[in-house]
N, C-alpha and C positions, 0 to 999 in steps of 0.2 A: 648324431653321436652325442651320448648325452655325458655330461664334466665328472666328474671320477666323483663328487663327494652325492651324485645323484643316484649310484649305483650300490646299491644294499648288499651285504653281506660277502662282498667279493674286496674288501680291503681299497685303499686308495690307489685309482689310476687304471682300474680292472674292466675301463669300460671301452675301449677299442679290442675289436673281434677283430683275429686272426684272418688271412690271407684263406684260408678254407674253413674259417669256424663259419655257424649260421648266427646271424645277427638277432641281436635282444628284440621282443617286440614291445609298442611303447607299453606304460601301464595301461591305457583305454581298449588295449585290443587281447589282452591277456588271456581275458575271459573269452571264450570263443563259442559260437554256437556248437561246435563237436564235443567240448568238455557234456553239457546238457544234453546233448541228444546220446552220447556214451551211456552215461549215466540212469537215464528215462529206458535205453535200452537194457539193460542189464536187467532193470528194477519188471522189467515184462520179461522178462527170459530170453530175449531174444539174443543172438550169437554175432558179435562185432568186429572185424577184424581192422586192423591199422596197417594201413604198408605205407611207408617211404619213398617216395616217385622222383629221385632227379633226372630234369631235363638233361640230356646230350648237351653243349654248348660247342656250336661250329665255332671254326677256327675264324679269331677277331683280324680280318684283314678292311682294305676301304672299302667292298661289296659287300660288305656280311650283310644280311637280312637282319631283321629285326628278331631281338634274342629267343622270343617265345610269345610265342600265338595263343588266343584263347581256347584254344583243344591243349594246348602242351604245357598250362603251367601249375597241372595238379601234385599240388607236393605231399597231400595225404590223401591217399582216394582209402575209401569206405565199402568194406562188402558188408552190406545190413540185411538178416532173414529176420522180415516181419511176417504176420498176415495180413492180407492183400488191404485189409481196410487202414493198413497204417504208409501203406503205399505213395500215397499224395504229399501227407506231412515227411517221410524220409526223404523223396525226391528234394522238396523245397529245402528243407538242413543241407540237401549233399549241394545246395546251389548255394546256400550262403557259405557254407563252410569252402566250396571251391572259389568263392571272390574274394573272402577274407587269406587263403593262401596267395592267390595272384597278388594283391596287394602286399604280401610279405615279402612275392617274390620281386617285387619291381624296387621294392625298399633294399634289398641286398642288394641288386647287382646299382644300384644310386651309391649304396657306403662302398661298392669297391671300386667304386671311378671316385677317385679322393683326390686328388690330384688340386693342387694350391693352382695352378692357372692351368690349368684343362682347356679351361674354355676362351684362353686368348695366349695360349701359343700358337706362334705364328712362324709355321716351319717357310725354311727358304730353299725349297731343293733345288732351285735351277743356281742357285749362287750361296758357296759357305759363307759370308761374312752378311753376318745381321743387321749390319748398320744399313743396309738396302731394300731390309723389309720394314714391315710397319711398327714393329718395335723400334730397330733404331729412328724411325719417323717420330714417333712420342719422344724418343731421351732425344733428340735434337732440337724440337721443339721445346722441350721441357727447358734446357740447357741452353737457346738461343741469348735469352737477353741479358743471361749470365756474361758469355764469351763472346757477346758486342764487348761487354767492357773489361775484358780481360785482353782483346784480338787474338781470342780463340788459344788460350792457357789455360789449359782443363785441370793444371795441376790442384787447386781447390778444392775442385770437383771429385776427388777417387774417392773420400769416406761420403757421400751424397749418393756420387752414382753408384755406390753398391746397393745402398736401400733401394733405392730405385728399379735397378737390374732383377735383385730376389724377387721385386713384385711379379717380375715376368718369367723370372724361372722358375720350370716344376717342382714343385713340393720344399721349395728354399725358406718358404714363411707358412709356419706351425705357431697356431694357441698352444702355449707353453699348459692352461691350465688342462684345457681338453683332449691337449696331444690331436688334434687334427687339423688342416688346410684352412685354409685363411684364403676363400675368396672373394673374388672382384663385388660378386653379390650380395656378400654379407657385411651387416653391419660391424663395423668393427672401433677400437679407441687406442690410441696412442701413446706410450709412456713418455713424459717432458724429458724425462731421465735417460733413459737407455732406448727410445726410439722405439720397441717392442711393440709388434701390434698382437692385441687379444680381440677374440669374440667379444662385442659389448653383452652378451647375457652372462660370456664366463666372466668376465670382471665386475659386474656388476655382484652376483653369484659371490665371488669372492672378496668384494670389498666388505660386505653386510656378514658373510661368516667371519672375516677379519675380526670386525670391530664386534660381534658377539661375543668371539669367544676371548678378548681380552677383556672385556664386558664382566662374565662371566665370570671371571678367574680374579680379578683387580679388586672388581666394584663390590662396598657390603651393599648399596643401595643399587642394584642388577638394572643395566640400561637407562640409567639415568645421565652419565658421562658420557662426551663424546669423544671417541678414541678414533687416533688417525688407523689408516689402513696400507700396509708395505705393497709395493710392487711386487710383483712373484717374481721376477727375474733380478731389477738392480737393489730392490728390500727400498728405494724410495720411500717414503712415508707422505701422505694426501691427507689432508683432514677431511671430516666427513661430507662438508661441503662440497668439495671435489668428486663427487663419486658418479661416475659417466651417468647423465639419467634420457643422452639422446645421441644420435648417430650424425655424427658432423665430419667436415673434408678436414685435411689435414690442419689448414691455414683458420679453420674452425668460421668461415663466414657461412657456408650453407649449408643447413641442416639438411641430413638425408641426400647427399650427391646421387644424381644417377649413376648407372652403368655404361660409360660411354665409352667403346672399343677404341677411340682413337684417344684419350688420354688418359693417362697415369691411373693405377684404379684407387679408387675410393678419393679423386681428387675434381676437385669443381673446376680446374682448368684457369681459372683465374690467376692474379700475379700474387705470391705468397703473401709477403707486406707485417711478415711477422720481425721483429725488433732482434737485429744480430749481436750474435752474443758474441767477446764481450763489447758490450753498450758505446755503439759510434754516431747515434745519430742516426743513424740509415738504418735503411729497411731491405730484405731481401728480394730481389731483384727474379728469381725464377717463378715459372709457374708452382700451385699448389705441391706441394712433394712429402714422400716421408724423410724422417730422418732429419739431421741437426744441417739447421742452414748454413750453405760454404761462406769462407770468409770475404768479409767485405770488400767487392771489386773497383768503386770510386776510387777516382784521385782526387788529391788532394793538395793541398800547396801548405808546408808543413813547415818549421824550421828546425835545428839540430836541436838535441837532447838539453844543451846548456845556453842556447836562442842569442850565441855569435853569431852565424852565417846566418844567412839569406834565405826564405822559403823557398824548397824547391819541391817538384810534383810529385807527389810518392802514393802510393795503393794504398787503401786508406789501411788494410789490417796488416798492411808493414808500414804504417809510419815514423814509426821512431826509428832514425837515424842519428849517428854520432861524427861532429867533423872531426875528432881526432885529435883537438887541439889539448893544451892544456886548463883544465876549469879558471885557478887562480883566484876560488872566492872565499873569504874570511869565515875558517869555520866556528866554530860554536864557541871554545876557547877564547876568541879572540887576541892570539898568540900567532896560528899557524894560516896558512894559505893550502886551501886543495892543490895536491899534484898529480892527480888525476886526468886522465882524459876525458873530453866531452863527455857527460853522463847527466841523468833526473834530478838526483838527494844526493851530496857529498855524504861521506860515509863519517861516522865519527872518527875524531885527530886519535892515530896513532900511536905519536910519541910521547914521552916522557917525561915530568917536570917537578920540579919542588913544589910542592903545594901544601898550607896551612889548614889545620881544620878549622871547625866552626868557631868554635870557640879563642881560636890563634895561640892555643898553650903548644901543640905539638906542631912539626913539619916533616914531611914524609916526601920522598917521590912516587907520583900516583899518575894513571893514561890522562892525558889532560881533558879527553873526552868527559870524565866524571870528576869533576873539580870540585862539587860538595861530598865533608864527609867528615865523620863525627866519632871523636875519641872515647875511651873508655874514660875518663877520670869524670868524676862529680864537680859539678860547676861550682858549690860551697860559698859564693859570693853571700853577702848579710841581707834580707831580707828588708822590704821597707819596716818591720817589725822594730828592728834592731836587735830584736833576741837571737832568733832563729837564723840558718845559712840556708841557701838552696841544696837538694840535692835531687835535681835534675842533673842528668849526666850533658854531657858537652853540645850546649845547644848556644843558639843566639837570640839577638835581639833581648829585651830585659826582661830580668828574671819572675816567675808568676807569685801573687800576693800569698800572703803566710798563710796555710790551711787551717791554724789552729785560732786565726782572728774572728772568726763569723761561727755565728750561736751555734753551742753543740748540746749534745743529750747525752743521756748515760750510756751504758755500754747495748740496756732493752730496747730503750727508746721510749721511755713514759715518761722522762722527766729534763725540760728542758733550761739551758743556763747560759748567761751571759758571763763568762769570766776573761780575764788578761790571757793573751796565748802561753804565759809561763806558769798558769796553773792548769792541773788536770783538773776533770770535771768527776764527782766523788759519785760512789754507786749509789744508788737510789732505795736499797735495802728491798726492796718488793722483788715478787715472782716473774722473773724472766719473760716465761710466755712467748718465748720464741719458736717459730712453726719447726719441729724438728727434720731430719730431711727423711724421714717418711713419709712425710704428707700428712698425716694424719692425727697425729699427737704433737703436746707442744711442753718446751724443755718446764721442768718442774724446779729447777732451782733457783735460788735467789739470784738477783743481776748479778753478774761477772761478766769477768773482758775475756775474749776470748771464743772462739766457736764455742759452741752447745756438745754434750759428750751424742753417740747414739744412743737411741732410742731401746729401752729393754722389757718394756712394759707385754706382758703374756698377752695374745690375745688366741680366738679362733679362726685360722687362714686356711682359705679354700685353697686345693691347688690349681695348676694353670687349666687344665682339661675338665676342672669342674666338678668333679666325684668323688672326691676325697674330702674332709675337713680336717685340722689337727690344731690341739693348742701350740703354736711355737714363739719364740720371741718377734717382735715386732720388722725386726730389721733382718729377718731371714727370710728367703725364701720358699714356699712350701712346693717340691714337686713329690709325684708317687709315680709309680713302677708299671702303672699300663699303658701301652702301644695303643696308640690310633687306629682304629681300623679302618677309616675314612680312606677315599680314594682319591689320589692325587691328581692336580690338574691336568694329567694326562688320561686320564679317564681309563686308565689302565690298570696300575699299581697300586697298592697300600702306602701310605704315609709309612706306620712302622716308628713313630719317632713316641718316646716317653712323653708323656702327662703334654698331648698338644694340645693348646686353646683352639684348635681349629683352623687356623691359617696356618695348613700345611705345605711347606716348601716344597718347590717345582722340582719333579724328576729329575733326577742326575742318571737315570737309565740312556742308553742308548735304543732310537726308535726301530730299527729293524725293520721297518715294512716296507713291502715291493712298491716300489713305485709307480707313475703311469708306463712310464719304458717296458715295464715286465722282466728288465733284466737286470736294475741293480736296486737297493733297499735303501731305506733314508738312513744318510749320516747322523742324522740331529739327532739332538734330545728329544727325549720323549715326552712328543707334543700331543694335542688335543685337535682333532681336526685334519683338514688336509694336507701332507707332506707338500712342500716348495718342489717343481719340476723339478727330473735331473739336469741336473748342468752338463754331460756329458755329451758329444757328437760322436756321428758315426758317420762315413764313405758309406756315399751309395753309388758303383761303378758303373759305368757303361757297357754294352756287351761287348765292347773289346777289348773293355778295360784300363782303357788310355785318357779317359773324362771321368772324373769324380766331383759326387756333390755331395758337402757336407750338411747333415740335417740330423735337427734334435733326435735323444739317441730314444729308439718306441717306433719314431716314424720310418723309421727304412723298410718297417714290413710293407704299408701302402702307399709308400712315395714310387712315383716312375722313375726308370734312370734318366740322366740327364741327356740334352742334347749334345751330339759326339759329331765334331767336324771332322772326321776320319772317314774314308771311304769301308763300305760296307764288304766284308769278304766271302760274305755266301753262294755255295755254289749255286751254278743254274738249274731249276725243274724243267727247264723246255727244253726246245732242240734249238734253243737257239745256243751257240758258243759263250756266251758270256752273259754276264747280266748286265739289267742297265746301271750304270755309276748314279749310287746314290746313299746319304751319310748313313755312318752306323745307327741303327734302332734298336728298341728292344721286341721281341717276339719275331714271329716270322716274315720272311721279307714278303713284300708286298707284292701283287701278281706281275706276272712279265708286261709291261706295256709296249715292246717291239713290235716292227710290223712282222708280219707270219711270213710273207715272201717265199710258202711254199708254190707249186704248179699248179693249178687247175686242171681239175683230169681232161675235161675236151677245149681246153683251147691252150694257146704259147703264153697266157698273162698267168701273173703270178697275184696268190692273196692280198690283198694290199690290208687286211685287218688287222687288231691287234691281237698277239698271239692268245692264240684258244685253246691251246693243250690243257690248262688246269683250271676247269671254270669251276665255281662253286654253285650247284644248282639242285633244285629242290628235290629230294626224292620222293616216288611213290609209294607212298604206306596203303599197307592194307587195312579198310578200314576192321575200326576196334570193335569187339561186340560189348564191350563196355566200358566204366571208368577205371574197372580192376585190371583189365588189364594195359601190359607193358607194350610201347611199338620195339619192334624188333631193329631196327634200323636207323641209324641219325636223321636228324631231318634236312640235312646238309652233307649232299657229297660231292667230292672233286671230282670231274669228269673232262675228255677232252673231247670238242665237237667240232664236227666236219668243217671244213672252206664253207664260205656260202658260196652260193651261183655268183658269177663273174659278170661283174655290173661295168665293163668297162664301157661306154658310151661307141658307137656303131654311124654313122652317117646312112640316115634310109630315109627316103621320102616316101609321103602318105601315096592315097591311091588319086586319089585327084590332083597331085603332085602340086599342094597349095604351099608345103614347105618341107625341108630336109630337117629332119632332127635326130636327137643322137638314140639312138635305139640301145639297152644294155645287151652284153654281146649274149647270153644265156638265152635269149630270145628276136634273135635279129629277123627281119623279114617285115615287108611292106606292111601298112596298117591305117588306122582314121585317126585320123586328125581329131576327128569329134566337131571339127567345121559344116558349116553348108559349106551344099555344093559351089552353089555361085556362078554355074552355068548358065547365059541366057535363056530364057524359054522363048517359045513362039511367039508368044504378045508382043516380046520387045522392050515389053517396061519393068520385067520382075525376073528374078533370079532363083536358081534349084533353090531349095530351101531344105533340099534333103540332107543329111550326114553323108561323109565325103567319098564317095562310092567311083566305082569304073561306069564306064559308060563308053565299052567298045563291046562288039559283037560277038559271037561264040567263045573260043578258052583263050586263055592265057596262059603262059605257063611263064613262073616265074624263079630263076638256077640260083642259086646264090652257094660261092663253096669257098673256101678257104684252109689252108694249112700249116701246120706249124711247121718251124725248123728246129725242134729240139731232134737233141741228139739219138736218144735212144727210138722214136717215131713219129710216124708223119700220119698224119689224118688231113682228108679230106673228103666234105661232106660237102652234098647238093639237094637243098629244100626245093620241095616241087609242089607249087599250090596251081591245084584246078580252081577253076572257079566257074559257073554258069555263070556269065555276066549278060547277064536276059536284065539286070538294069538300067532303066533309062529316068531321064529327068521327068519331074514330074508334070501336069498338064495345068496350064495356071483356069482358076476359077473363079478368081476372087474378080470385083466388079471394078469401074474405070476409077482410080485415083487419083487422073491427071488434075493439075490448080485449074480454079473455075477464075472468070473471069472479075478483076476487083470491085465487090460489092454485091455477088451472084452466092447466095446461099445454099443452092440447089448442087445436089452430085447430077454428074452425070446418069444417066438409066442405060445404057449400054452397057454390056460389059468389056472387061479389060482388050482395049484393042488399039492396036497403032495409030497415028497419026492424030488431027485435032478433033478436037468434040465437036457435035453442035449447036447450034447457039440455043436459048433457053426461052421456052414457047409458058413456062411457066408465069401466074399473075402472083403478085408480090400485094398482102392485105397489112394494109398502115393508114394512121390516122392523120387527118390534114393539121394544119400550123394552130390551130384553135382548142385543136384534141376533142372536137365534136361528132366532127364526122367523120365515117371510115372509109377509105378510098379503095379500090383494087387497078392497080398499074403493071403492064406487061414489063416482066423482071429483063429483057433486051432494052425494053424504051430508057427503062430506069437508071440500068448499069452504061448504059452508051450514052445519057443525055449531060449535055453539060449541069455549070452549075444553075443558071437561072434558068433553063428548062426545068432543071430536078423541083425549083422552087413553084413555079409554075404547077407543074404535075401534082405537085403534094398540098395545093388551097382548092380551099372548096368553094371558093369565090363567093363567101356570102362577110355580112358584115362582121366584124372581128367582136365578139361578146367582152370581151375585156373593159375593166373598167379603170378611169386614169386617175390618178392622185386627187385630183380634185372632186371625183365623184359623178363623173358623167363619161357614157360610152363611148367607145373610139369609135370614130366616122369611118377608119379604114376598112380596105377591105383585108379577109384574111390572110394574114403575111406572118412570116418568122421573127421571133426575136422579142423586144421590147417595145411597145407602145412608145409612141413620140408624146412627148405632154405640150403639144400648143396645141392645147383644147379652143375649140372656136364658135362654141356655144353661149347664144347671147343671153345676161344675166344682165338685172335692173340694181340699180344703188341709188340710198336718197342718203340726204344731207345730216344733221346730226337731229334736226327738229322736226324729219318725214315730211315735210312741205315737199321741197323739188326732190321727183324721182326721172333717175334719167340710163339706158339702158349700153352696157359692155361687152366686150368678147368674153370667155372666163380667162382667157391666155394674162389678161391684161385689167382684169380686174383687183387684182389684190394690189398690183403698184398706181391705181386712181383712187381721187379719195375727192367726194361731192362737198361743197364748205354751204353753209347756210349764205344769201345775199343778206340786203336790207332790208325789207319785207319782213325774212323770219327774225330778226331784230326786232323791228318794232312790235311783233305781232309780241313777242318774250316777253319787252320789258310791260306792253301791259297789263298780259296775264300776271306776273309779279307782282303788278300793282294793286290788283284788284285781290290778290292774296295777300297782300298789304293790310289793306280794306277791314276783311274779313277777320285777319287778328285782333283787330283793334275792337271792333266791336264786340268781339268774342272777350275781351279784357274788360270793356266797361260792361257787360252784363253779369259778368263775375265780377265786379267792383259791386255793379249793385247789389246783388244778391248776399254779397256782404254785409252791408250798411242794412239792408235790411233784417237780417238775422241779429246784427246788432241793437237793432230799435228793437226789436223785441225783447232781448235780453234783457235790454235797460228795464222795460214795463213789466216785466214779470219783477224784475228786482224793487221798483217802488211802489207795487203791491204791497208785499209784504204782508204778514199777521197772517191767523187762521180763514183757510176760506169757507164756504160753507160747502154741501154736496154739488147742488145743482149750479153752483158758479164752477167748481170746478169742475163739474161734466161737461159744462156749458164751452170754457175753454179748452178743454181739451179738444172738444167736435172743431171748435173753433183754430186750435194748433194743428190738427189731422189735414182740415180742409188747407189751408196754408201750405201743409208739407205738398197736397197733392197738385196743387196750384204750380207752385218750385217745380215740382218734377215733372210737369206737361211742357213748361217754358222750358226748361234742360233739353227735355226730346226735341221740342220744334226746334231749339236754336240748335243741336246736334243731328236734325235730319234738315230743316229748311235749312240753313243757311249754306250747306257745300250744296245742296242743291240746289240753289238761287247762282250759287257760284259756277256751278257746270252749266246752266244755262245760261248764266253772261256770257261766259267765254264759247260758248258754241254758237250764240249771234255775234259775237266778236270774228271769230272764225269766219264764221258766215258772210259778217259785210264786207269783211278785208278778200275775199277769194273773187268775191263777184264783182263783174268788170262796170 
């Protein structure tokens, strides 16, 4: 529904469609593919026709099918004569043009389900009173933590719980701006003021036109000011700050509240905790809610009005009580005593008394409440001057200093003088020059006392509207004789006013235009913009006329009537006597739900369904040979259909009589189970396996009859079933599945036959305890041998290949399990010096440990010694070779001076040979001497071993 100032050329409020008008489509869809394809037709010659198609619409009960199908929602169908080549492109147009109507048509029958809580009322038919469905479930919870602290005194509570209640009744809460339904789903904002909820787009919508168009009309500098914006219903005023810019729960903690069926709509469910007005302290105590929070439920411990008596406990938003006494406090006067009862503020004293004024020349009696007060005579007391008298009229306190003591000027003001206050100050002879009160010229005479005369000097003055000039005097105003034609802030009328400067005064016209209601016109002046809702309601009744709900006055054409706790008076369409009791509604009563309890034509039980005289069920159309044309027939009619078959339950057992079950009576007579049979077979060990069949010889015949006692006839009937029962159980094939014996792999090879098996001549192939070899053992020896046979049986009785921690083979033979570790394999150990070697089990070698004796002792410390030895010598042959590098150094140094060639070739052959000499002794004393050493100690060795 779009807000009345969104809607073009149809005046304000023009935009909710009547009860059978066809609804506006948005601006996006205006343009239609038929407009173009009209159009493209024409321009080829081709011949177009348009026809009008409304759907039938069955009557709205709780079965109704779905409003229209996609064959039935053509609301313009199109007969188009192309040639054949234009065939393809007109099909595809008549396809869009037919989705673009479907979607217009689903958008109507949406605007005429309008309904403010459509979609969470919650009728209660089995019980009138509401407080047992799930609405009163919400207002009780709502209301709980309230009336803990009341002990359930809802008196508080009556202007709360109506906002409350309207949420849940149909069509009771309307956008005053859009004149449509205010639901649970939409976002919506709160007025602080008057409680009203609006759509958040239409207030928003209407805050911004607000402040535009005083904007507009105020501002010379246009949108620069920010101007507050009135409530449309209490005229409130919000500064622009204020202007809803999000969709928040009432108590305004979360933004954007879900849709939750079980509380209050558009409320977070939380505790309100908004600040009760007027101002105690406390905070409100109910869950989130609309509407003005009930008054303060705490108590409190208070004392009287005048805080004589004693605190006593009182609610806190009646706390002020009075004990009644007498007050008795000194009031303002300081004469009289309140006589008064207990009360806040004594009031001012009453009575009457002599009283002086300010100044004490006169006495008067005057309310003693106002005891200052000031006579007409001139106070004329002498001045500290001593010339001058006061004349201040009757005042106090001492009188103010002579005005004519402190520096004065002439009468212009150009010339300043210090004289006695009993001389005047003389005029100054010069040109006045005082600003005259035109503004603009200034007085031409010499100083004088005295105002300045006016101003008469000719000049040339524009007039007020600008278009005239004239010479006139100074101090007159120039207007001239032509009417504004400008249009007044109502964007309607002419100004009309002589010689206007353009700030042309607001219409004094009455605005006359319809409003959104469509049935009465705006009272106001003639404004700019969009007229304030009517304030007006209207009754919208019930259908029996005994419940009325009142709703803004527009909405009664798509508000539902309300719900009526009156029993419903329509006559019955069935054959049943009455209807069932159920509350008044609006439109047709809803189908008979009784049970039918007519007769069954062949047996004594009666219908047990619900009645079927007026079903609504789909008719058969004949199909259409195109989209032109029309079905002839609703697609919905009421028809009455037969009883069905009579299902009463029958006691029959199946044919292998495995169980009795209830058979329904329209078809009684023996039947399968759908079980096996379960007969033994001949083997003995297995059962029929067939579906649940006879199993006796030649016919059967099986009578079954029964009769009614109704009054007007008796039947009785006798079912007669032949049967060739040439069926027998089947013959078992399958092979022997008796248990083999524990440990026996093998089936039996027999087939399925009584009594024991025998025994199993089968060889059983497995690997001995080593996993080497493969054994084959008769599966009897195996499955009957104990345990250490089995052990037995499964070694291959050779040596066990396993190898033990320590690194040598198990001696066992092959056996299960884990190798034993006392290895008993003899291993040799020597001493820490390899002298004595002496030989162990391995079991027992790692805890022995061989020590050198005496022997390897002495034999150590000599070897040591003689490594001793060998250092030392090794030190003094580097000692020499020292000393002797150093003798040489010395002789080269006391040489000295030039040598000649041949001496110094001479010595150098002679340094060369020397170096090579050093470097043979290095080698021999680097290869003989550890090997002088290793063969000491290996005859050392030698003569210490030999006996």
């Amino acid at each position: 529904m779009e807000p009345a100032w969104r809607q073009q050329g149809r005046g304000r409020g023009r935009g909710q469609n009547g009860q059978g008008e066809r609804s506006r489509p948005p601006p996006k869809e205006r343009e239609r593919p038929g407009v173009a394809a009209g159009a493209w037709a024409a321009g080829r010659g081709g011949k177009m026709k348009v026809a009008a198609v409304t759907e039938p619409e069955p009557p709205q009960g709780e079965d109704t099918p779905p409003l229209m199908s996609s064959d039935q929602t053509d609301y313009c169908l199109l007969m188009i004569d192309f040639s054949p080549l234009a065939a393809a492109s007109v099909q595809s147009k008549f396809e869009e043009i037919r989705k673009s109507n479907q979607a217009a048509a689903q958008r109507l029958v949406q605007s005429q389900i309008s309904s403010s809580s459509s979609d969470e009322d919650d009728e209660d038919d089995d019980d009138g009173n509401h407080k047992d469905g799930k609405r009163g479930k919400i207002l009780a919870s709502t209301f709980t933590t309230y009336t803990d602290q009341t002990g359930g005194d809802v008196t508080g509570l009556v202007r709360t719980g109506q906002y409350v209640s309207d949420l849940f009744q149909s069509g009771a809460l309307t956008c005053l701006i859009c004149i449509a339904s205010v639901k649970r789903t939409q976002p919506v904002w709160s007025c602080s003021s008057c409680f009203s909820l609006f759509h958040l787009p239409c207030i928003q919508k209407w805050a911004r036109d607000s402040a535009f168009l005083v904007s507009s009309v105020t501002d010379d500098d246009f949108g620069q000011k920010q101007h507050p914006w009135p409530c449309p219903k209490c005229r409130a005023e919000y500064p622009p700050s204020a202007t809803p810019n999000r969709y928040t729960c009432y108590c305004g903690k979360l933004q954007d509240p879900p849709a939750d069926p079980w509380l209050v709509p558009h409320s977070c469910g939380s505790v309100c905790q908004r600040e009760i007005k007027p101002s105690c302290g406390h905070t409100c105590l109910l869950l989130c809610h609309p509407g003005p929070c009930p008054p303060c439920p705490k108590m409190v411990a208070v004392s009287c009005l005048c805080g004589k008596a004693k605190p006593l406990p009182r609610r806190c938003s009646n706390k002020a009580w009075s004990c009644q006494k007498q007050c008795g406090k000194l009031l303002s006067c300081k004469q009289h005593k309140c006589t008064q009862p207990c009360h806040t503020e004594c009031s001012p004293c009453h009575r009457v008394s002599v009283q002086s004024c300010v100044c004490g020349r006169e006495k008067t009696q005057r309310p003693c409440a106002s005891p200052q007060w000031n006579c007409e005579q001139v106070c004329g007391s002498l001045l500290s001057c001593g010339n001058h008298t006061c004349e201040v009229k009757c005042h106090d306190g001492v009188c103010p200093t002579c005005p004519r003591s402190v520096s004065r000027t002439c009468p212009c003001g150009k010339t300043k003088s210090s004289l006695p206050c009993t001389e005047e100050v003389l005029l100054c002879g010069d040109t006045c020059d005082r600003p005259l009160s035109c503004g603009k010229h200034t007085c031409s005479m010499r100083c004088h006392r005295g105002s300045c005369e006016t101003c008469r000097q000719e000049v040339e003055k524009e007039c007020r509207c600008g278009k005239y000039r004239k010479l006139m005097p100074c101090h007159k105003e120039y207007l001239c004789d032509s009417k504004c034609p400008k249009t007044r802030s109502c964007q309607r009328h002419q100004c009309r006013r002589k010689c206007c400067p353009g700030n042309c005064p607001p219409c004094d016209q009455s605005c006359g235009r319809t409003l959104g209601c469509r049935n009465h016109k705006c009272p106001s002046v003639c404004h700019q913009g969009s007229c304030y809702p009517c304030p007006e309601t209207v009754d919208v009744p019930c259908t029996c006329g005994k419940t009325a709900l009142v709703v803004p006055c527009g909405r009664e054409r798509n508000t539902k009537p309300p719900r009526c706790k009156e029993t419903c008076r329509g006559p019955p369409s069935c054959h049943h006597p009455a209807r069932e009791t159920h509350r008044c509604h609006p439109g047709p009563c809803p189908p008979c739900r009784q049970t039918c309890l007519l007769q069954l034509p062949r047996c004594s039980h009666t219908c047990p369904q619900s009645c079927h005289d007026l079903v609504l069920v789909k008719s058969q159309q004949v199909q259409l040979a195109g989209p032109w044309e029309q079905p002839s027939e609703p697609a919905f009619v009421k028809k009455a259909l037969p009883c069905p078959p009579c299902q009463v339950p029958i006691p029959t057992a199946c044919f292998g009589e495995h169980e009795v079950s209830p058979v329904p009576c329209h078809r009684r007579g023996r039947f399968s189970c759908k079980r096996s049979c379960g007969r033994p077979l001949t083997c003995g060990n297995h059962d029929c396996s067939r579906e649940c069949h006879l199993v006796t010889g030649g016919n059967k015949v099986v009578t079954s009859s029964w009769s009614s006692n109704s009054s007007d006839q008796s039947i009785s009937r006798a079912l007669t079933i032949s049967l060739s029962l040439s069926v027998q159980c089947e013959v078992c094939d399958e092979g022997c599945r008796k248990p083999r014996p524990p440990g026996c792999p093998h089936t039996c090879a027999r087939p399925c036959h009584p009594g024991d098996c025998p025994s199993c001549s089968q060889m059983i192939r497995q690997r001995c305890h080593c996993k080497i070899t493969m054994l084959y053992v008769e599966c009897t020896k195996l499955t009957s041998a104990d345990e250490k046979t089995k052990m037995q049986l499964s070694s291959c009785n050779n040596q066990c290949p396993k190898e033990l921690s320590c690194g040598h083979r198990c001696k066992q033979m092959c056996h299960p399990g884990v190798c034993e570790e006392k290895c008993q394999q003899r291993v040799k150990l020597r001493c820490p010096c390899k002298r004595i070697k002496k030989e162990f089990p391995c079991s027992v070698s790692t805890q022995t440990d061989v020590q050198c004796d005496d022997v390897c002792r002495d034999q150590q410390r000599k070897i040591s010694q003689l490594k001793e030895a060998e250092q030392r010598a090794a030190q003094e042959e580097e000692q020499k070779k020292l000393q002797e590098e150093l003798e040489a150094f010395e002789k080269r140094q006391q040489r000295g001076g030039r040598r000649n060639k041949k001496r110094g070739r001479r010595e150098e052959a002679d340094d060369e040979q020397e170096r090579a000499r050093r470097w043979w002794r290095k080698c021999a004393a680097l290869v003989l001497v550890p090997l002088g050493g290793a063969l000491l100690s290996a005859a050392a060795y030698y003569l210490l071993t030999t006996p």
